[in-house]
Backbone of each chain as nested JSON, in Angstrom:
{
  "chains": [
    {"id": "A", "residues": [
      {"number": 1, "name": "UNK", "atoms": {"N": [0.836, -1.192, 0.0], "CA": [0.0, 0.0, 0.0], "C": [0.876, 1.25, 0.0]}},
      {"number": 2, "name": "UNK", "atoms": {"N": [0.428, 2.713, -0.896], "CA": [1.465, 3.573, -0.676], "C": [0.579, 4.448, 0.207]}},
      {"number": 3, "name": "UNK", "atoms": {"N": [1.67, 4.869, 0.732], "CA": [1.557, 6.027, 1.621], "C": [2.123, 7.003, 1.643]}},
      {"number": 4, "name": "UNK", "atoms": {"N": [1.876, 8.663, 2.007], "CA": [2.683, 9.74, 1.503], "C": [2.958, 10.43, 3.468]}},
      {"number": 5, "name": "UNK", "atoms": {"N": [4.416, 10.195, 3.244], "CA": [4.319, 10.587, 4.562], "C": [5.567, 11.879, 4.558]}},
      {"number": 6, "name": "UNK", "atoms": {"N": [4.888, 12.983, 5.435], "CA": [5.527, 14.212, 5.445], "C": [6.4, 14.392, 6.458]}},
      {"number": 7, "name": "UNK", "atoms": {"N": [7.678, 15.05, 6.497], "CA": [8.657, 14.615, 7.42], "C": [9.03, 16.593, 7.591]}},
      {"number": 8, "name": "UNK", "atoms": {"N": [8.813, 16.6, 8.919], "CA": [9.163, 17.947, 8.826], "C": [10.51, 18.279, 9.377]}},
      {"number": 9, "name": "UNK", "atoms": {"N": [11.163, 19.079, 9.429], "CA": [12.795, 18.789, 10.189], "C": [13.157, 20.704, 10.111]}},
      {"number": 10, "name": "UNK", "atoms": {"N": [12.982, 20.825, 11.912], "CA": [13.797, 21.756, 12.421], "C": [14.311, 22.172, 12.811]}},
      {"number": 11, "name": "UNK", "atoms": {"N": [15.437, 23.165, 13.104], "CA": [16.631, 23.412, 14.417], "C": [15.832, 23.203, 15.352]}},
      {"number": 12, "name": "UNK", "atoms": {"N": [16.412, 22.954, 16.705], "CA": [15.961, 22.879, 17.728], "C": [15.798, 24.18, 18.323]}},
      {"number": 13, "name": "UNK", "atoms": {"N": [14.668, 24.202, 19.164], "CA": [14.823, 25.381, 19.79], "C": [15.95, 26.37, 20.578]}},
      {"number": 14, "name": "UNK", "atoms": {"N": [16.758, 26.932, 20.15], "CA": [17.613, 27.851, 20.58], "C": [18.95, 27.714, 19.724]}},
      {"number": 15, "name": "UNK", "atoms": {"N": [19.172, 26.661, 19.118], "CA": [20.263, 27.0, 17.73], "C": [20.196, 27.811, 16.992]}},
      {"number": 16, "name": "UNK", "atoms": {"N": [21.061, 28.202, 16.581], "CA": [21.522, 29.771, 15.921], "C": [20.656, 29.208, 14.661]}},
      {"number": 17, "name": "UNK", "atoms": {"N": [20.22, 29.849, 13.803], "CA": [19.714, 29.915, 13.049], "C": [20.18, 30.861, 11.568]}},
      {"number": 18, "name": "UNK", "atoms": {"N": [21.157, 30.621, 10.855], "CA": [21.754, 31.857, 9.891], "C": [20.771, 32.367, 9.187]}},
      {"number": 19, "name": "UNK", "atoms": {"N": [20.144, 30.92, 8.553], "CA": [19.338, 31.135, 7.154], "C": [17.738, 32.071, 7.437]}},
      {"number": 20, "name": "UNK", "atoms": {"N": [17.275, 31.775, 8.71], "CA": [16.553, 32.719, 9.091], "C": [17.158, 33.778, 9.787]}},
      {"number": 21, "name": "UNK", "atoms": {"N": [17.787, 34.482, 10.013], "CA": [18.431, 35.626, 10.368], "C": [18.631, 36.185, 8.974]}},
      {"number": 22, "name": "UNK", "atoms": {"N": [19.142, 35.899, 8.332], "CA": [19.903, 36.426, 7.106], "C": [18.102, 36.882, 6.476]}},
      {"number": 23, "name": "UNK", "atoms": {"N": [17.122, 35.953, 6.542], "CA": [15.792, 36.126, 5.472], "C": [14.915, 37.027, 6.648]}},
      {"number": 24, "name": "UNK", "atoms": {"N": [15.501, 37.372, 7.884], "CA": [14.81, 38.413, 8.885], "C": [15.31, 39.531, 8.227]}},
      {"number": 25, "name": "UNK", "atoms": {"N": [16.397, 39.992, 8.264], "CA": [16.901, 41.08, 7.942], "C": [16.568, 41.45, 6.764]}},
      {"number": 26, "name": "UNK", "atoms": {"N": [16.694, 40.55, 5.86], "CA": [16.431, 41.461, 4.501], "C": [14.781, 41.906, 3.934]}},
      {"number": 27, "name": "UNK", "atoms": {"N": [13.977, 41.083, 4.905], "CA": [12.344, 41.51, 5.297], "C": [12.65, 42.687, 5.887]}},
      {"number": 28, "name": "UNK", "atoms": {"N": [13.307, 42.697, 7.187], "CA": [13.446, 44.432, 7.716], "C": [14.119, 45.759, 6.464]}},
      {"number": 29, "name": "UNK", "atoms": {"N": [14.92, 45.345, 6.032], "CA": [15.209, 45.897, 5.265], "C": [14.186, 46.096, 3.791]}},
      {"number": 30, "name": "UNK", "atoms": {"N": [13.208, 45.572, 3.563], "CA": [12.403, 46.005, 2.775], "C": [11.074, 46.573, 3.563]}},
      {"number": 31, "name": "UNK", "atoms": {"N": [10.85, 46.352, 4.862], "CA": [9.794, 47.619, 5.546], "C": [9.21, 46.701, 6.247]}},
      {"number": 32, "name": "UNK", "atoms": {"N": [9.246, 45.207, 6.278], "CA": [8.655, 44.167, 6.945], "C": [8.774, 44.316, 8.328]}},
      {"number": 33, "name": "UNK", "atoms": {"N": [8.244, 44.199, 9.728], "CA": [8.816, 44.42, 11.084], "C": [8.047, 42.829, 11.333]}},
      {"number": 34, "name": "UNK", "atoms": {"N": [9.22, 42.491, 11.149], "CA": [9.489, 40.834, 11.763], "C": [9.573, 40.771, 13.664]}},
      {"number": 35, "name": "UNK", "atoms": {"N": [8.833, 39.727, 14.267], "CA": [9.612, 39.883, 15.403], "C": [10.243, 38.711, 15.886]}},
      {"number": 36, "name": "UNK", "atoms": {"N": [10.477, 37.874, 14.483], "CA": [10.722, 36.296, 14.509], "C": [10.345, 35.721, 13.707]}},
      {"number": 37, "name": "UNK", "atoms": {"N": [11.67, 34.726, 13.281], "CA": [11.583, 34.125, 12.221], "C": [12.311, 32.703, 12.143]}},
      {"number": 38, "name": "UNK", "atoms": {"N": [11.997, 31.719, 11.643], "CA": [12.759, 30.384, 12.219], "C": [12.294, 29.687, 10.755]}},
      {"number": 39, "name": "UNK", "atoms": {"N": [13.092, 28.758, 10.403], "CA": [12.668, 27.873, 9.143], "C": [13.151, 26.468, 9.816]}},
      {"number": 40, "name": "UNK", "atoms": {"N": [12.337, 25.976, 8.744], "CA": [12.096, 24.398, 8.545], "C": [11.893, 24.09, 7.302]}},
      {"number": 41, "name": "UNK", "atoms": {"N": [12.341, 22.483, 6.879], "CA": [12.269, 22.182, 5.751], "C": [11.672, 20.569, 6.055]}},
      {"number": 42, "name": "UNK", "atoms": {"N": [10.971, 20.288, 4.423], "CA": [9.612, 19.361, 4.522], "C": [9.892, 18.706, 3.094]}},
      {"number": 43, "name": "UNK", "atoms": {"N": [9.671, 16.948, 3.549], "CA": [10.069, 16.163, 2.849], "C": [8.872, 15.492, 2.606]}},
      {"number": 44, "name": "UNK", "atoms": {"N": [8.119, 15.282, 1.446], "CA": [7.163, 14.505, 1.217], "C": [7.842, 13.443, 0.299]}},
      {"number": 45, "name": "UNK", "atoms": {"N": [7.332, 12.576, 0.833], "CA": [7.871, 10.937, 0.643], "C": [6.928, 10.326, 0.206]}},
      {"number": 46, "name": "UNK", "atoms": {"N": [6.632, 9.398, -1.044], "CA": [6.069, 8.234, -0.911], "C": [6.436, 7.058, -1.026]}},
      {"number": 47, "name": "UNK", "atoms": {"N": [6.065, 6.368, 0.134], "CA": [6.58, 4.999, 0.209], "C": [5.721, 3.653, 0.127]}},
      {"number": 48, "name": "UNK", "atoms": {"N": [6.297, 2.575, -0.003], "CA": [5.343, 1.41, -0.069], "C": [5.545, 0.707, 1.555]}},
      {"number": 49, "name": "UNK", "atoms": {"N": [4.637, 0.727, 2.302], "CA": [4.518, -0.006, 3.504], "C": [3.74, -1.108, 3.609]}},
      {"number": 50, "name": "UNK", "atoms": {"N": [3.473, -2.077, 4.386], "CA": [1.889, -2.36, 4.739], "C": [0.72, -1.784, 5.381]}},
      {"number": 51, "name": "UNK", "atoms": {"N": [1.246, -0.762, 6.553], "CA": [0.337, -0.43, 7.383], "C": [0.633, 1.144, 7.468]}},
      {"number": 52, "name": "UNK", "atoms": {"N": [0.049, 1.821, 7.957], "CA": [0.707, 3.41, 8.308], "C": [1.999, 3.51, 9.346]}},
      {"number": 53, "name": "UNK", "atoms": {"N": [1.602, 2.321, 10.111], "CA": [2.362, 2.107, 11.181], "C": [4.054, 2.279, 10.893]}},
      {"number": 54, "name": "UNK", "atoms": {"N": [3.748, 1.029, 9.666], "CA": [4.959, 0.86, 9.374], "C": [5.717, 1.961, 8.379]}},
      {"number": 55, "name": "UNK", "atoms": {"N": [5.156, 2.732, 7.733], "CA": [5.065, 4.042, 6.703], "C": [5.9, 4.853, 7.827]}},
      {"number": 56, "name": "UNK", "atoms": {"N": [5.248, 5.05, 9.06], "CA": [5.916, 5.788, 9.881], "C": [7.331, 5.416, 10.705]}},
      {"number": 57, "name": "UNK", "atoms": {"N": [6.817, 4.313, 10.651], "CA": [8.544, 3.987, 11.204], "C": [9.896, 4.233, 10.316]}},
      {"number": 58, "name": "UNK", "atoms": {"N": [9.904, 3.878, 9.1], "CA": [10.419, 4.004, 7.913], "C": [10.594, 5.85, 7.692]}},
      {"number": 59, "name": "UNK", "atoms": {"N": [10.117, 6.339, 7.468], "CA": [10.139, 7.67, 7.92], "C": [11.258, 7.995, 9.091]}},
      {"number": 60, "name": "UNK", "atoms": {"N": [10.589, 7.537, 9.945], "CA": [11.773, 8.136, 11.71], "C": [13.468, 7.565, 11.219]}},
      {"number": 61, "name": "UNK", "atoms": {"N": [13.15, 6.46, 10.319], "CA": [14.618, 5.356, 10.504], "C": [15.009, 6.108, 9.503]}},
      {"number": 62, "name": "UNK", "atoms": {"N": [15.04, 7.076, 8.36], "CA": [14.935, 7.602, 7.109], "C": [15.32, 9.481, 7.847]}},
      {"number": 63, "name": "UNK", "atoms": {"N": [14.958, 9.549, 9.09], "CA": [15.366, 11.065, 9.683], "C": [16.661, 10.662, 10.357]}},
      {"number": 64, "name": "UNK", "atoms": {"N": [16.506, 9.049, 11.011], "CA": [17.647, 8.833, 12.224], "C": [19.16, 8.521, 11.355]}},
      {"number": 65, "name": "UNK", "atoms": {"N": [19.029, 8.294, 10.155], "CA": [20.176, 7.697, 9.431], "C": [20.309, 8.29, 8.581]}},
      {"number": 66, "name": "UNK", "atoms": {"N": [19.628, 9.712, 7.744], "CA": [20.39, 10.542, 6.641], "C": [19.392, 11.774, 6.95]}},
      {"number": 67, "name": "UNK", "atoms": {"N": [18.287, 12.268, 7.214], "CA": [17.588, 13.404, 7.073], "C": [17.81, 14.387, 8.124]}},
      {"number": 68, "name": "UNK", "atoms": {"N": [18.013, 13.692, 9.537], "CA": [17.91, 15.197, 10.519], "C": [19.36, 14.632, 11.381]}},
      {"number": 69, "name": "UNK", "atoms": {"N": [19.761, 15.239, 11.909], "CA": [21.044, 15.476, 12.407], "C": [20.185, 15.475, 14.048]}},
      {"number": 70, "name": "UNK", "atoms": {"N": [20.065, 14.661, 14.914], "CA": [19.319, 14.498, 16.295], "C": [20.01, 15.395, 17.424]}},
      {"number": 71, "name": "UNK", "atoms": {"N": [21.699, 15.856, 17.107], "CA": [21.98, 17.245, 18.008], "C": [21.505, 17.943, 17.59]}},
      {"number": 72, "name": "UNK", "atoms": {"N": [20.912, 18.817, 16.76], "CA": [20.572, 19.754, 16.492], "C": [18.925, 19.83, 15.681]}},
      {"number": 73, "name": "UNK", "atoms": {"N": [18.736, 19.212, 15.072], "CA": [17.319, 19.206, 14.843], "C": [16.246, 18.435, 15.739]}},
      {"number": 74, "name": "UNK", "atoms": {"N": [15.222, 18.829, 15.234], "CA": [13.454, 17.959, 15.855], "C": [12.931, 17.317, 14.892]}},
      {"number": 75, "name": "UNK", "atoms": {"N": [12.653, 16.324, 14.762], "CA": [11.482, 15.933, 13.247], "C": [10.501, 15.661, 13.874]}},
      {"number": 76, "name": "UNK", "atoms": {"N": [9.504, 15.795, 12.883], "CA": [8.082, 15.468, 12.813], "C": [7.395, 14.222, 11.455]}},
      {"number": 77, "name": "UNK", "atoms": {"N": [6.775, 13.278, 12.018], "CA": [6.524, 12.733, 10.565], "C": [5.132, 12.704, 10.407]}},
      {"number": 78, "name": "UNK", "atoms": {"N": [4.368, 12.878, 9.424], "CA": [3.298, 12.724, 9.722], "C": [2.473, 11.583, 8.515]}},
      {"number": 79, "name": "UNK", "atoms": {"N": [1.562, 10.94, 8.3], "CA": [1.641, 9.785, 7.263], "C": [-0.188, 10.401, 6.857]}},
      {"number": 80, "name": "UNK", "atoms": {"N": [0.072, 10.181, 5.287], "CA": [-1.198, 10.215, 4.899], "C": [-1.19, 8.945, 3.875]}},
      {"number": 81, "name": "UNK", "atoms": {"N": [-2.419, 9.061, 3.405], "CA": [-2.371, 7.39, 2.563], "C": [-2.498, 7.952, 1.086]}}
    ]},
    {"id": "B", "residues": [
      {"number": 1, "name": "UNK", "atoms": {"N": [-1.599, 43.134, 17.448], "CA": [-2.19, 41.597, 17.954], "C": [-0.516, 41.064, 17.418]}},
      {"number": 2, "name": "UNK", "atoms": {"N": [-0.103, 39.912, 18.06], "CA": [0.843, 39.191, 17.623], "C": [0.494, 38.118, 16.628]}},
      {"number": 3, "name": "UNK", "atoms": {"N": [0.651, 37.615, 15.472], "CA": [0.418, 36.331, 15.024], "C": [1.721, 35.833, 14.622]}},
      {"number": 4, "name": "UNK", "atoms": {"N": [1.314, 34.256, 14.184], "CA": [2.717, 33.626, 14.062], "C": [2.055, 33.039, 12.559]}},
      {"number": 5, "name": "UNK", "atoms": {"N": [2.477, 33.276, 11.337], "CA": [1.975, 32.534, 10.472], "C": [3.385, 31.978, 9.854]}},
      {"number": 6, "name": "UNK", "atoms": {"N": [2.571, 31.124, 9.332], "CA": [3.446, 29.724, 8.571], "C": [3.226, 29.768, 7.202]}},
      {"number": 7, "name": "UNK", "atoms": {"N": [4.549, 29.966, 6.743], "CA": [4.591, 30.201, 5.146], "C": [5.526, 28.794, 4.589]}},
      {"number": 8, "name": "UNK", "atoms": {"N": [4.349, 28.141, 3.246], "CA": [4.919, 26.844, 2.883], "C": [5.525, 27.509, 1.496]}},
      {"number": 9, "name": "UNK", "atoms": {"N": [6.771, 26.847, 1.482], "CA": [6.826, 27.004, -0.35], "C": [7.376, 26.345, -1.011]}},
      {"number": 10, "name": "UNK", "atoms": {"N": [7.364, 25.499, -2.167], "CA": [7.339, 24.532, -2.364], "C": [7.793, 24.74, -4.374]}},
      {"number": 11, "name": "UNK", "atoms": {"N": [8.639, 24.13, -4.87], "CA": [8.522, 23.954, -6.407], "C": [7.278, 23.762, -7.02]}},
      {"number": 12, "name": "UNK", "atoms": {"N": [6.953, 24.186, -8.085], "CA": [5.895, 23.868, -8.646], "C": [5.64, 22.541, -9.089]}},
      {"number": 13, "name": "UNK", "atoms": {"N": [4.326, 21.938, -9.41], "CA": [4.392, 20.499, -10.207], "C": [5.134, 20.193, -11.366]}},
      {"number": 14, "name": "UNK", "atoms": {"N": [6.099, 19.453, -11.417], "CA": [6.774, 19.68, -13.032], "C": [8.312, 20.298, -12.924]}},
      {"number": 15, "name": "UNK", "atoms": {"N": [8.523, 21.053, -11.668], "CA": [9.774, 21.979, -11.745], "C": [10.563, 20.604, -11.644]}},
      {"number": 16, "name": "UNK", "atoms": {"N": [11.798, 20.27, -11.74], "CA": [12.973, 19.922, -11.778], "C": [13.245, 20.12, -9.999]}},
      {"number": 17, "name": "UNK", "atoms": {"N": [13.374, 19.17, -9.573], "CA": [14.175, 19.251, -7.909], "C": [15.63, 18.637, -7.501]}},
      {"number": 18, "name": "UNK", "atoms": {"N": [16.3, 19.163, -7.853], "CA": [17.744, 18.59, -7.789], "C": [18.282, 17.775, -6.426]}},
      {"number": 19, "name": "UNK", "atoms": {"N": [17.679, 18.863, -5.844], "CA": [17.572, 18.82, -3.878], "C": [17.056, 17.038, -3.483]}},
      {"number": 20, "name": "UNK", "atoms": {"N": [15.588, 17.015, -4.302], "CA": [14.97, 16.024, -3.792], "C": [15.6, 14.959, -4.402]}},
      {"number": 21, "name": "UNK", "atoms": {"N": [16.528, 15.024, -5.784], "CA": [17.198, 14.01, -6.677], "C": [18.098, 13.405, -5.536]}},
      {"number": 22, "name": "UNK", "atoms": {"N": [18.808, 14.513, -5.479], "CA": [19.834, 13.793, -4.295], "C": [19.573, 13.213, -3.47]}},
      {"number": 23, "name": "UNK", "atoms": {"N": [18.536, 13.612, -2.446], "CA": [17.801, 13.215, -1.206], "C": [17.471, 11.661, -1.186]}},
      {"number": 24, "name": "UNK", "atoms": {"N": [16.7, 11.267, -2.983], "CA": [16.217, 10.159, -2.681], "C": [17.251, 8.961, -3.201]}},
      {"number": 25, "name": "UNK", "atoms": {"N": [18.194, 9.853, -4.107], "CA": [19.009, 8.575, -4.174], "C": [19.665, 8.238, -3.174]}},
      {"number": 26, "name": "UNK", "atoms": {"N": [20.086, 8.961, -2.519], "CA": [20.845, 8.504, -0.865], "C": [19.727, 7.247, -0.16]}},
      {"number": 27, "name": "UNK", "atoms": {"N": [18.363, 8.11, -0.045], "CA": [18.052, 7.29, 0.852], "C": [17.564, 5.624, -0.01]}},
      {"number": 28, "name": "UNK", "atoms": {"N": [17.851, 5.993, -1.375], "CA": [17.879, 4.426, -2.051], "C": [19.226, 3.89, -1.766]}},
      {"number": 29, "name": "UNK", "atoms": {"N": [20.428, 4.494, -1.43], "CA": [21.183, 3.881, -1.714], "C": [21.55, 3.323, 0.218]}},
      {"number": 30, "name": "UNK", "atoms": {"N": [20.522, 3.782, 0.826], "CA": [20.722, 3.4, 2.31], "C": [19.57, 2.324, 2.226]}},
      {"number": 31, "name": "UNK", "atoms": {"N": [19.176, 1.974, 1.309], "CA": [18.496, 0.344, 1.042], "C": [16.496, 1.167, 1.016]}},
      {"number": 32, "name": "UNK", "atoms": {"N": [16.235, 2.09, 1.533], "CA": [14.867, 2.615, 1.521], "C": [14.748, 2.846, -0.209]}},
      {"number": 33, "name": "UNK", "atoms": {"N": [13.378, 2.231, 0.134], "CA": [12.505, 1.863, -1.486], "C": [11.447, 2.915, -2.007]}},
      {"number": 34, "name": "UNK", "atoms": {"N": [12.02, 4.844, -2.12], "CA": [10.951, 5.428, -2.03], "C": [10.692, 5.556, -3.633]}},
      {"number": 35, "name": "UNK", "atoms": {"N": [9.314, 5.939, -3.402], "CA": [8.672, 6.266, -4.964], "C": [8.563, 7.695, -5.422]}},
      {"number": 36, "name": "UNK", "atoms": {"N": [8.893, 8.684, -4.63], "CA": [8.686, 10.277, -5.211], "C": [8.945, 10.642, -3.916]}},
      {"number": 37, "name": "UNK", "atoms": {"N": [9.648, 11.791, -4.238], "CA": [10.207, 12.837, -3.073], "C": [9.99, 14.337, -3.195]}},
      {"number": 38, "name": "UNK", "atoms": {"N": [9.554, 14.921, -2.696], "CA": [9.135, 16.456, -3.068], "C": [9.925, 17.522, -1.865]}},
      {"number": 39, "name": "UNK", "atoms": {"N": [10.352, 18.155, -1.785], "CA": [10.805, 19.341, -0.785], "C": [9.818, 20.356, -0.613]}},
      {"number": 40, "name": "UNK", "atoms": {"N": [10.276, 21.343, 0.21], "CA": [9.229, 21.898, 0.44], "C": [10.094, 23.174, 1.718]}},
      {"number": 41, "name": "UNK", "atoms": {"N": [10.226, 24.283, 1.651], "CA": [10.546, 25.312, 2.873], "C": [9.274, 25.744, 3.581]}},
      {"number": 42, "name": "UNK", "atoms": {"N": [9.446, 25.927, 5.044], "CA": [8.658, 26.283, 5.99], "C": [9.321, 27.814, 6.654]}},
      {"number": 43, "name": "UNK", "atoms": {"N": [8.712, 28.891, 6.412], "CA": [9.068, 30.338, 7.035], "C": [7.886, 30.329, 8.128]}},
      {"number": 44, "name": "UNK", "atoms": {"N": [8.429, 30.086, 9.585], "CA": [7.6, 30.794, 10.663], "C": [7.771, 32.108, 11.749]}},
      {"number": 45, "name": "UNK", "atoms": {"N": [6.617, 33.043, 10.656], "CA": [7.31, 34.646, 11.262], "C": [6.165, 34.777, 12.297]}},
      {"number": 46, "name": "UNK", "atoms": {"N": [6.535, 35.572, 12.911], "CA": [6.198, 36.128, 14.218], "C": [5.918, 37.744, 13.983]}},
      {"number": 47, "name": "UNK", "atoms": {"N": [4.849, 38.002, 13.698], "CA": [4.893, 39.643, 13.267], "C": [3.729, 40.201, 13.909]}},
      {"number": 48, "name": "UNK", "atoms": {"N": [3.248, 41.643, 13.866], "CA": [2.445, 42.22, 15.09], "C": [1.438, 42.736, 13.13]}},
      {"number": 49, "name": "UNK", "atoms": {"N": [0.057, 42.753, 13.903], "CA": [-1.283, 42.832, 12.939], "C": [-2.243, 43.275, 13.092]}},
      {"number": 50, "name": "UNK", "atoms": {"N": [-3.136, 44.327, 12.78], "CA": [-4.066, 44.459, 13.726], "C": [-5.262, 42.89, 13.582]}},
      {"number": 51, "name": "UNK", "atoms": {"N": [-5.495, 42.557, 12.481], "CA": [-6.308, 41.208, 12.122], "C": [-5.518, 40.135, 11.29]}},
      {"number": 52, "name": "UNK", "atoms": {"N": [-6.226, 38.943, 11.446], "CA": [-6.137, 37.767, 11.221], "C": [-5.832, 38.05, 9.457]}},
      {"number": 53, "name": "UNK", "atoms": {"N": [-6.348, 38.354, 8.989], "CA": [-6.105, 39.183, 7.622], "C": [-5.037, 39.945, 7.185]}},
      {"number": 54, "name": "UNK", "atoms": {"N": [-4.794, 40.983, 7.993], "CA": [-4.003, 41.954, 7.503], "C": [-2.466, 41.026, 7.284]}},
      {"number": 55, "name": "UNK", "atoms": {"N": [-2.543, 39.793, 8.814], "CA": [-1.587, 39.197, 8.976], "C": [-1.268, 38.718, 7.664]}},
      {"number": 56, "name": "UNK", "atoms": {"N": [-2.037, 37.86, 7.137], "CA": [-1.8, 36.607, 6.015], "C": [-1.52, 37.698, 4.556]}},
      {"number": 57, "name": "UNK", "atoms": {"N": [-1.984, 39.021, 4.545], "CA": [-1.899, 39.955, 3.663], "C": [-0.199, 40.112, 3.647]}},
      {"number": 58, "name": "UNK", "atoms": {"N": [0.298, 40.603, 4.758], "CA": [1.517, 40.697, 4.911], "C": [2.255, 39.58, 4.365]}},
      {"number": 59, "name": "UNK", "atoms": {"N": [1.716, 38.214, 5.009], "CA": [2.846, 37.355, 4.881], "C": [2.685, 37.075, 3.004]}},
      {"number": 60, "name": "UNK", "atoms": {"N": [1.554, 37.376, 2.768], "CA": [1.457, 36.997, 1.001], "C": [2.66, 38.064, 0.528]}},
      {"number": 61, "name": "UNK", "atoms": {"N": [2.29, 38.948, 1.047], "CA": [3.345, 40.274, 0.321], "C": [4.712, 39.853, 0.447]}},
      {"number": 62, "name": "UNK", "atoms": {"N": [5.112, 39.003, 1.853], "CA": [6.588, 38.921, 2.127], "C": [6.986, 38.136, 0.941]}},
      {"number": 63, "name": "UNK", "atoms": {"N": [6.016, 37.188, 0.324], "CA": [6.143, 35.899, -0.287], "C": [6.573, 36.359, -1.956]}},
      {"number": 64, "name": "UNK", "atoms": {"N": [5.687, 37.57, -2.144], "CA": [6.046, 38.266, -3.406], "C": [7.198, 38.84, -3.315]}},
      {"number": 65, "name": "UNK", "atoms": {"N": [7.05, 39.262, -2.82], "CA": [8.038, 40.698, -2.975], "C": [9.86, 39.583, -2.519]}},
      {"number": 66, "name": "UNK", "atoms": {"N": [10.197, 38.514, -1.32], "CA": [11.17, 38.43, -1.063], "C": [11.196, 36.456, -1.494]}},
      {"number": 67, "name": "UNK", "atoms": {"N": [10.341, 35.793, -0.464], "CA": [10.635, 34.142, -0.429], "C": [10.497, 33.471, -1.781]}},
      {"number": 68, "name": "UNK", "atoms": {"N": [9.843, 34.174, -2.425], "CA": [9.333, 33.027, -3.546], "C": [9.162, 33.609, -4.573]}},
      {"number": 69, "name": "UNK", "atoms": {"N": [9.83, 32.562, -5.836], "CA": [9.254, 32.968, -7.036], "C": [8.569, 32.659, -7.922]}},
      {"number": 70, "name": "UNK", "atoms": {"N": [7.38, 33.571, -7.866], "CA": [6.367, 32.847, -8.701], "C": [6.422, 32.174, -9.615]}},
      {"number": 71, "name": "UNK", "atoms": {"N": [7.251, 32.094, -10.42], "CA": [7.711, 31.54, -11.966], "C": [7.746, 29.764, -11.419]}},
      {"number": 72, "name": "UNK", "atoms": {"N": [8.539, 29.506, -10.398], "CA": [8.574, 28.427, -9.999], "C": [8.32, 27.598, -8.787]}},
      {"number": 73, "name": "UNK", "atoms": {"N": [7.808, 28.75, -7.924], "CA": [6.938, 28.063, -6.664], "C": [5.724, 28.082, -6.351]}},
      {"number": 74, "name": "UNK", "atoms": {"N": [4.859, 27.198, -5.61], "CA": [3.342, 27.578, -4.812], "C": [3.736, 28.44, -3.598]}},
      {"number": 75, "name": "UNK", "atoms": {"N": [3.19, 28.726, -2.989], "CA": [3.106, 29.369, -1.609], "C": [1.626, 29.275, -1.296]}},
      {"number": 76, "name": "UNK", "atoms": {"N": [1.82, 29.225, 0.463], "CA": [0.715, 28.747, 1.148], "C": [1.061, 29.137, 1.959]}},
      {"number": 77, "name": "UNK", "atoms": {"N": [-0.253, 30.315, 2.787], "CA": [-0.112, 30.648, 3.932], "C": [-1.066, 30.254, 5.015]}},
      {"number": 78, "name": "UNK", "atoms": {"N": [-0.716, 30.364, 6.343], "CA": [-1.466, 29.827, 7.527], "C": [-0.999, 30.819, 8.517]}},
      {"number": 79, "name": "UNK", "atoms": {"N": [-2.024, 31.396, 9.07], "CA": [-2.273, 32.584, 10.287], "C": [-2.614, 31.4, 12.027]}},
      {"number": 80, "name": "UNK", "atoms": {"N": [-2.035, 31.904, 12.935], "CA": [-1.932, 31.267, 14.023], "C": [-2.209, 32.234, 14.987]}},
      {"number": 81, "name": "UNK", "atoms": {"N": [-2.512, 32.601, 16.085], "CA": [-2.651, 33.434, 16.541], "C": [-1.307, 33.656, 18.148]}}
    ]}
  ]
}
């Protein structure tokens, strides 16, 4: 069965953050008054599982071994069918 | 009012994803059997509004004017309070 499962992956709360700093500033600098700004990036996957269950595990093992870096990021997975 | 909205943006259907090319051959070549991979950036700003509106107005504008280019992305916004 496929399943489309979304993997979200972000710094952790309080890591420096460049790429949003750098895309704060240049919002301020065009008239934007930001009072915070943080990014994340999102992986839609489809995979062949049997169950969602397993869709999701595959996912986590797929963040723990090449997608998120666990010092420094959070993931999220979330599974749709 | 403070809101926190969430700006998705994403290649269009059809664009070329180099990002996701790479992404999935790795995770084929770490033995995972995926069928399509899509990317996707997440901007979560934190900005002051008087309404729920004006907010998502703003964040559309940030989306024109700085994150995204229309030629080759969707954008999708979400207001939070």
């Amino acid at each position: 069965m496929k399943f489309e499962v979304q993997i979200t992956i972000a710094l952790k709360e309080g890591m420096l953050d460049p790429e949003a700093m750098a895309i704060q500033h240049a919002l301020n600098n065009l008239g934007f008054a930001t009072e915070g700004l943080r990014t994340a990036s999102i992986y839609r996957i489809t995979l062949d599982a049997p169950t969602p269950e397993d869709a999701r595990a595959t996912a986590m093992e797929m963040c723990e071994r090449l997608l998120a870096n666990p010092v420094i990021h959070d993931y999220h997975v979330e599974v749709a069918q």
